[in-house]
DRENNU-313887 format. One record per atom (N, C-alpha, C, O): residue number from 1; x, y, z; atom name; chain. Coordinates in steps of 0.001 Angstrom, whole numbers, plus 500000, padded with zeros to 6 digits. Example, Ala and Ser with C-alpha at 12.3 -4.5 7.8 and 13.67 -1.06 7.14 Angstrom:
2
<1,<513190,494310,507800>,"N","A"> <1,<512300,495500,507800>,"CA","A"> <1,<513200,496700,507800>,"C","A"> <1,<514236,496681,508465>,"O","A"> <2,<512850,497750,507080>,"N","A"> <2,<513670,498940,507140>,"CA","A"> <2,<512900,500030,507870>,"C","A"> <2,<513409,501138,508039>,"O","A"> 
***
This chain:
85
<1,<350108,763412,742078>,"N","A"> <1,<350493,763938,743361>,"CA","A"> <1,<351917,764474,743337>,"C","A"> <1,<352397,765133,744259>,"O","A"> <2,<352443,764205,742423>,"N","A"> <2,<354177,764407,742400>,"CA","A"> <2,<354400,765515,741676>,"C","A"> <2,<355203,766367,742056>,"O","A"> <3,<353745,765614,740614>,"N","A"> <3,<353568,767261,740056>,"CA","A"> <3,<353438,767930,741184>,"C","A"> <3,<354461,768484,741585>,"O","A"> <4,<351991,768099,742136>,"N","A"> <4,<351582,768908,742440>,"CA","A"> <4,<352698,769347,743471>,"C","A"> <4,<353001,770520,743692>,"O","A"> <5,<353156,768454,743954>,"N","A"> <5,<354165,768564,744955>,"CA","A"> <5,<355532,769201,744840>,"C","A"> <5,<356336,769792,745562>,"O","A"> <6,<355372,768678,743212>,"N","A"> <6,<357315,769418,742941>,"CA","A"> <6,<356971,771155,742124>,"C","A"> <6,<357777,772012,741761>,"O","A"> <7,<355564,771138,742072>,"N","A"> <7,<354931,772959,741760>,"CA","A"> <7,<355425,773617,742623>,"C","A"> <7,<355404,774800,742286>,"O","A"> <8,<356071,773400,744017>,"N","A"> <8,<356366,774093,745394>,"CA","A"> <8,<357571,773920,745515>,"C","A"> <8,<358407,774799,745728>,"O","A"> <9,<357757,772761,745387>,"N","A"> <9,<359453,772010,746073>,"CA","A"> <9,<360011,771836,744215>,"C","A"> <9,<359395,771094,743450>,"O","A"> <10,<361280,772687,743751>,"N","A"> <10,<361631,772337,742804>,"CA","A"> <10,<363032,770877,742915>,"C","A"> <10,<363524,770476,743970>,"O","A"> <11,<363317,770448,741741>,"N","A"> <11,<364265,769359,742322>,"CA","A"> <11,<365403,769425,743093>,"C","A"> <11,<366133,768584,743617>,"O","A"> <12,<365381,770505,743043>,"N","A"> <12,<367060,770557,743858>,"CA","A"> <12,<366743,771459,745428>,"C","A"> <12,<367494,772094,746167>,"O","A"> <13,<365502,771198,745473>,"N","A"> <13,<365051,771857,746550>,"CA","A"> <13,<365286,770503,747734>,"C","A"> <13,<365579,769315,747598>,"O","A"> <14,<364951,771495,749073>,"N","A"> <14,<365038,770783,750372>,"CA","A"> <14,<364102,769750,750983>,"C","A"> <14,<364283,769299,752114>,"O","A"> <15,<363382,769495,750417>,"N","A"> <15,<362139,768444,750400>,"CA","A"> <15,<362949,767226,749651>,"C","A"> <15,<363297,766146,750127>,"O","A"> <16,<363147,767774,748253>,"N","A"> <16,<364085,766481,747183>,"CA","A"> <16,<365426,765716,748285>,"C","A"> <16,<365728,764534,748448>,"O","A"> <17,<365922,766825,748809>,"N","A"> <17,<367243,766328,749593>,"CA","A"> <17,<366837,765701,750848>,"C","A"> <17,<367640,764851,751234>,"O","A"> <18,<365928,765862,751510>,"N","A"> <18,<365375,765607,752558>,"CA","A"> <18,<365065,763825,752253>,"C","A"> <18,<365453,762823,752853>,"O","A"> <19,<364165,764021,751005>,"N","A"> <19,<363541,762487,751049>,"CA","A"> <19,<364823,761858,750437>,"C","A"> <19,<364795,760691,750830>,"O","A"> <20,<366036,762053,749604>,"N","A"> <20,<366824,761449,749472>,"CA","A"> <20,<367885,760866,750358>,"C","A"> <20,<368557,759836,750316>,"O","A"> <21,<367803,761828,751127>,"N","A"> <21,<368405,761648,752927>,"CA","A"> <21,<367744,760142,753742>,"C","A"> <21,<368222,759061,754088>,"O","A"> <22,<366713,760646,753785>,"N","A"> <22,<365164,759473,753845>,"CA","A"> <22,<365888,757777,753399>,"C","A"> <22,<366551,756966,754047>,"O","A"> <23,<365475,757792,752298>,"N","A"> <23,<365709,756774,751107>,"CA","A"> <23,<367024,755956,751741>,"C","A"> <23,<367183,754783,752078>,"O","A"> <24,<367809,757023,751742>,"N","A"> <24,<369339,756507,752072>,"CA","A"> <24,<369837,756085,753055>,"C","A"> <24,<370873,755419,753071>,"O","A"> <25,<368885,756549,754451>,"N","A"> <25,<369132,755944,756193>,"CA","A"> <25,<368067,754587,755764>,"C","A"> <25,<368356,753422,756039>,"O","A"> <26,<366972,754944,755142>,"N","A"> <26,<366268,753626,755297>,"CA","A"> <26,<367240,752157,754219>,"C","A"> <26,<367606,751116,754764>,"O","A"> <27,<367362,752313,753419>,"N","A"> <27,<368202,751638,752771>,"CA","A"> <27,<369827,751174,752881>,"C","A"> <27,<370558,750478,752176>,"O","A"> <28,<369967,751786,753901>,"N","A"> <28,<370854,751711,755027>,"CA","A"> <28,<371022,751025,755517>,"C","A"> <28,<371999,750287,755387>,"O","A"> <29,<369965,750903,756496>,"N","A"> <29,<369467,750499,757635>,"CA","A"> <29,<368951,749156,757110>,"C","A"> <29,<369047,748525,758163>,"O","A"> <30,<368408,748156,756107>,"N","A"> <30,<367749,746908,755475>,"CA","A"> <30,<369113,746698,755260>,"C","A"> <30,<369435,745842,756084>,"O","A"> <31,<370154,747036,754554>,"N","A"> <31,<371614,746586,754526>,"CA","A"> <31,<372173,746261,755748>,"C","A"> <31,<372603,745111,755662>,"O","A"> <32,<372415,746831,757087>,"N","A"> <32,<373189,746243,757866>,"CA","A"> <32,<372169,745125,758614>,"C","A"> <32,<372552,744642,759679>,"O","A"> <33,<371232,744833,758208>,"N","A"> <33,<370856,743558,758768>,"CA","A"> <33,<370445,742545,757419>,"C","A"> <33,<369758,741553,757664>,"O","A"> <34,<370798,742763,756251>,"N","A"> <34,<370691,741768,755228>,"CA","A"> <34,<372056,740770,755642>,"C","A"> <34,<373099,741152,756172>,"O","A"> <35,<371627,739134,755148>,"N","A"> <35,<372702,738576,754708>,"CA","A"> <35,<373802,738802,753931>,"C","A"> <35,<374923,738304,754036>,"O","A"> <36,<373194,739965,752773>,"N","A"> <36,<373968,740520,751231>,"CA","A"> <36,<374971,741075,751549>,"C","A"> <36,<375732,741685,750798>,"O","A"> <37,<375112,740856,753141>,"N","A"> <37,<375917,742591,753403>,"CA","A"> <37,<377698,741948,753216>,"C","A"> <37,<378596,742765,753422>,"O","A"> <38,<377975,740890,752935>,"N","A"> <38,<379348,740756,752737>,"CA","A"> <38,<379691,741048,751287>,"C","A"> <38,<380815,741317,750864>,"O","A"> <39,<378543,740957,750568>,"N","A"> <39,<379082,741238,748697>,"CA","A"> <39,<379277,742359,748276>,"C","A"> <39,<379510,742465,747071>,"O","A"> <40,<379240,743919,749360>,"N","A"> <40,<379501,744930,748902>,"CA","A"> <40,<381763,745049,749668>,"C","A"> <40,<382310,745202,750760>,"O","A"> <41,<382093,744904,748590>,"N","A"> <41,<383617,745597,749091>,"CA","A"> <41,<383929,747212,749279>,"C","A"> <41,<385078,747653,749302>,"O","A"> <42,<382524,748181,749435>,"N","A"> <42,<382549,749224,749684>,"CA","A"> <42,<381798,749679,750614>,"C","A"> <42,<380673,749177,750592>,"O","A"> <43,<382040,750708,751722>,"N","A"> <43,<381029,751034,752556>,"CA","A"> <43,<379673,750927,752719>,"C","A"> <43,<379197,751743,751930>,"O","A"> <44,<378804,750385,753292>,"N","A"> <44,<376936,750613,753838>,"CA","A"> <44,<376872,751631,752919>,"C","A"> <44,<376733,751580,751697>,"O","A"> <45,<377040,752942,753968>,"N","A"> <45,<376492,754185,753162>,"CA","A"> <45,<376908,754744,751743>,"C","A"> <45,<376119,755524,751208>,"O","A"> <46,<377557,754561,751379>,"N","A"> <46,<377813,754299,749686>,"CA","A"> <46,<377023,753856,748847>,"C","A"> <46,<376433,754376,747900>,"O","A"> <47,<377060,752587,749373>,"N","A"> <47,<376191,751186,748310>,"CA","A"> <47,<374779,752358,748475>,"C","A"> <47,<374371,752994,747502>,"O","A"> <48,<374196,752476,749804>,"N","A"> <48,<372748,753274,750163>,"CA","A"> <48,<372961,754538,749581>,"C","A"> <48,<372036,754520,748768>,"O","A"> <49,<373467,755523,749430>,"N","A"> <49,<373562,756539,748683>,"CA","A"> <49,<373523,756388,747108>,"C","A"> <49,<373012,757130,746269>,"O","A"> <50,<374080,755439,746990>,"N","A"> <50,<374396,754936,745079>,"CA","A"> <50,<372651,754448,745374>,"C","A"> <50,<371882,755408,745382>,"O","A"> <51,<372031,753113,745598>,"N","A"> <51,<370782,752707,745342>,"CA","A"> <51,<369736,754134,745666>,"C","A"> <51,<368845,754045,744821>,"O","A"> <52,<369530,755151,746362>,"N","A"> <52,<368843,756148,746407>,"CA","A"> <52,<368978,757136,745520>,"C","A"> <52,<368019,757869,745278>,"O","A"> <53,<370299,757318,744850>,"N","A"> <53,<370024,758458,744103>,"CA","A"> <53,<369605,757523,742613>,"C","A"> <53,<368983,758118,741732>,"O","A"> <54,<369891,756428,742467>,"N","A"> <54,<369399,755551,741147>,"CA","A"> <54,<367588,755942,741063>,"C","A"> <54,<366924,756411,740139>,"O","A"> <55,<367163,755470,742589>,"N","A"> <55,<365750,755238,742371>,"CA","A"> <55,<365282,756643,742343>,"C","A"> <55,<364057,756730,742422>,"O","A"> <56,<365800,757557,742270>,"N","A"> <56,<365452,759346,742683>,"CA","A"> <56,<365479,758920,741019>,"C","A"> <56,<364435,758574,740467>,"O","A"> <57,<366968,758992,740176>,"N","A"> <57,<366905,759191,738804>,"CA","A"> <57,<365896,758492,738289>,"C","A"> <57,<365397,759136,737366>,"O","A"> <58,<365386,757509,738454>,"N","A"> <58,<364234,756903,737658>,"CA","A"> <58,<363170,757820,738099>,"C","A"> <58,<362958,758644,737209>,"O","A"> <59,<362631,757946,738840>,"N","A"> <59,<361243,758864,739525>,"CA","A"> <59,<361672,760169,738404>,"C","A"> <59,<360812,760689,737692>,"O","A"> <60,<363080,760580,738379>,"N","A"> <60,<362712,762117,738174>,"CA","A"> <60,<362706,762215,736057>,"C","A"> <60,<362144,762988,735281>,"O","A"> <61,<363866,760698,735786>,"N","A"> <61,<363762,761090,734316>,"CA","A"> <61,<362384,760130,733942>,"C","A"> <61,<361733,760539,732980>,"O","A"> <62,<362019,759219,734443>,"N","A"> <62,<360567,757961,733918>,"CA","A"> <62,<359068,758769,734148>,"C","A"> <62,<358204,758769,733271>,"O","A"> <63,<358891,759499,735551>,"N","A"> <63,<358102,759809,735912>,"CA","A"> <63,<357569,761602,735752>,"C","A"> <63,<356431,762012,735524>,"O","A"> <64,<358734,762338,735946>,"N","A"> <64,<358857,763501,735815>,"CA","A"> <64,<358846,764072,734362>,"C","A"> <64,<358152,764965,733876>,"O","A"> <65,<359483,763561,734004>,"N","A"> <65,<360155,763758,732485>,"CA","A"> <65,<358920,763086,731385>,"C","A"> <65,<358556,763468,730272>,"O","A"> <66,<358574,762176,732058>,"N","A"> <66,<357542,761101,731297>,"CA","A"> <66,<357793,760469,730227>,"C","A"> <66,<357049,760200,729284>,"O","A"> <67,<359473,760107,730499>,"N","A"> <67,<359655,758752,729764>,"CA","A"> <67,<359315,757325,729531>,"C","A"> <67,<359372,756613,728529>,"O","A"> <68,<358838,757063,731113>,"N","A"> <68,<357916,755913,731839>,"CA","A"> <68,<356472,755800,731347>,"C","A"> <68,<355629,756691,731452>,"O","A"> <69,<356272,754461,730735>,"N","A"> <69,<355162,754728,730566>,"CA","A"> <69,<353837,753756,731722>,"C","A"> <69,<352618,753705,731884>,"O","A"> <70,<355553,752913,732469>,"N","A"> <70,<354285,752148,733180>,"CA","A"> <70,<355190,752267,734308>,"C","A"> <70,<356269,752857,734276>,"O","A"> <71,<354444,751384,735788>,"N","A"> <71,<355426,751487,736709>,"CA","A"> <71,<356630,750164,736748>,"C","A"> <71,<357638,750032,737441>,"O","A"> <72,<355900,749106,735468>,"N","A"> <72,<356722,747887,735340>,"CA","A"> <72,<358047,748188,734830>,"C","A"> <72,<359088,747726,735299>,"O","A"> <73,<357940,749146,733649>,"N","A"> <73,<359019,749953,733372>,"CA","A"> <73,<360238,750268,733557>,"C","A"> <73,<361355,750074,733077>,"O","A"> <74,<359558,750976,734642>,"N","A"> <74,<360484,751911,735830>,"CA","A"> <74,<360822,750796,736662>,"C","A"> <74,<361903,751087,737174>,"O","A"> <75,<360447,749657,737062>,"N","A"> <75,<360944,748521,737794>,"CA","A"> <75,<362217,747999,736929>,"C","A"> <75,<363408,747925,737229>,"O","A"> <76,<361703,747756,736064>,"N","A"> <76,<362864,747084,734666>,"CA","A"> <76,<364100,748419,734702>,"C","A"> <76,<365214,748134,735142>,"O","A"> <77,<363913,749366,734382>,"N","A"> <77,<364810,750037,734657>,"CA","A"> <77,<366064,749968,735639>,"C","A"> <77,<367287,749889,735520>,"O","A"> <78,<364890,750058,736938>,"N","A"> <78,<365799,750187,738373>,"CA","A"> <78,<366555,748864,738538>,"C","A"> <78,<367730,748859,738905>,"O","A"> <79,<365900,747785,738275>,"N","A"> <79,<366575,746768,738063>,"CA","A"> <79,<367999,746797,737022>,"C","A"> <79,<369090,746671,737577>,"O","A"> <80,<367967,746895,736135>,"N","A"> <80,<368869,746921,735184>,"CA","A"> <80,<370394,747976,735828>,"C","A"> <80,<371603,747747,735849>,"O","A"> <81,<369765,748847,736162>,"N","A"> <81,<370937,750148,736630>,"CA","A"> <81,<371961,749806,738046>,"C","A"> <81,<373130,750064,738331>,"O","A"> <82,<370806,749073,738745>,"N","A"> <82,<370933,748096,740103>,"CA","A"> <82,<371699,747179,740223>,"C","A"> <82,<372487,747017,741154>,"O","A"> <83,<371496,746297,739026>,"N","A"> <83,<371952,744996,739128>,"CA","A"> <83,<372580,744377,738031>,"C","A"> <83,<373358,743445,738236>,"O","A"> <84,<372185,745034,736161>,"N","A"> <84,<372646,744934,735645>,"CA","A"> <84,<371986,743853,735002>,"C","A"> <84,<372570,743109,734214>,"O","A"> <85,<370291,743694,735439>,"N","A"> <85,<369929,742044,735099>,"CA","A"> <85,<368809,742965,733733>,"C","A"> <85,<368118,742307,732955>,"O","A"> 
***
């Protein structure tokens, strides 16, 4: 479905920015009502902009690219880039 979708919308197109926009109010938005929210010493929307464009880079080099070969993978990944675990 993500091929077919980015055949129309290329990556740097307005759909890509749109759902990264997306990603980033919603992830946002789970931050100012997490407990976690005192361990960032940098702005909400930062931390949410940094975690959205991470999970964009995995989708676009794991999935796009087809470096990924599973979605556990791409979890292990996002984790690692995330958190460092």
């Amino acid at each position: 479905e993500i091929s077919s979708i980015l055949r129309f919308n290329g990556l740097d197109g307005e759909m890509i920015h749109s759902f990264q926009q997306y990603l980033g109010e919603q992830i946002f938005s789970i931050m100012k009502t997490c407990s976690c929210r005192d361990q960032y010493p940098v702005p909400y929307e930062l931390v949410a902009k940094h975690y959205s464009n991470t999970i964009l880079l995995i989708v676009e080099w794991g999935f796009l690219k087809g470096n990924c070969h599973s979605k556990e993978s791409a979890i292990e990944y996002l984790k690692y880039l995330l958190n460092g675990v």
